[in-house]
C-alpha positions as CSV (number, residue, x, y, z in Angstrom):
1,X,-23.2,-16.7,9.5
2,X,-24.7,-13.5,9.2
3,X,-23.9,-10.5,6.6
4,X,-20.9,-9.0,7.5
5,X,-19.4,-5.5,6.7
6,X,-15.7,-4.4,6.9
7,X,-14.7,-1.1,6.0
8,X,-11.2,1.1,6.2
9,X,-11.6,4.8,5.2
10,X,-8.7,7.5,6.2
11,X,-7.4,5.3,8.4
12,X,-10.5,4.4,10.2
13,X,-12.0,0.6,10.7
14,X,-15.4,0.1,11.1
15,X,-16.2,-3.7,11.7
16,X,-20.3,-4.8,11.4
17,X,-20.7,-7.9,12.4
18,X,-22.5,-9.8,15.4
19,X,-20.2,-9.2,18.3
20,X,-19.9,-11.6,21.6
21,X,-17.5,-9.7,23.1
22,X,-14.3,-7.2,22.5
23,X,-10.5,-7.8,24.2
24,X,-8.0,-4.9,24.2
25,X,-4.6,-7.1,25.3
26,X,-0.9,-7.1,24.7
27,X,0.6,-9.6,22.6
28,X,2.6,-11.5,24.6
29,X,6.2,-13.9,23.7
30,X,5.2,-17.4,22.8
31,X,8.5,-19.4,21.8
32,X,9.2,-17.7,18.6
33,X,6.1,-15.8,18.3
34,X,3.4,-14.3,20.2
35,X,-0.6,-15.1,21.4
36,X,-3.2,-13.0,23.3
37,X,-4.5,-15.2,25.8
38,X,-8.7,-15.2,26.0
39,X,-11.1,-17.5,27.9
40,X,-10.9,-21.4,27.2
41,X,-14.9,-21.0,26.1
42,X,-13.4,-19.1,22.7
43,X,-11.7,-21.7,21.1
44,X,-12.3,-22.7,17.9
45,X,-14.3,-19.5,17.2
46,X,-13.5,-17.1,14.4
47,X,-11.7,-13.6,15.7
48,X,-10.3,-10.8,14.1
49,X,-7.1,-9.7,15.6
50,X,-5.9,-6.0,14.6
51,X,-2.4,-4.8,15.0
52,X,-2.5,-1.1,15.9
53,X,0.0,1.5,15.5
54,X,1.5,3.3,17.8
């Protein structure tokens, strides 16, 4: 794992960190909660996942 940096200033989030790839979904229902499907070859790595306001 590399060095990574995570910052939140006035609202803003900057994220450094080796990036494979970056999903912009909708959370969908799952029984009583929700998942954001992504591709089978993801599974079992780490992920952020960001709620945003809107």
């Amino acid at each position: 794992m590399t060095d990574r940096e995570i910052n939140i200033k006035d609202q803003t989030l900057t994220i450094r960190e080796d990036v494979e790839t970056v999903y912009e979904k909708t959370v969908t229902p799952f029984g009583n909660s929700g998942k954001v499907d992504v591709a089978k070859k993801y599974i079992g790595k780490r992920v952020y996942v960001i709620v945003l306001r809107e």
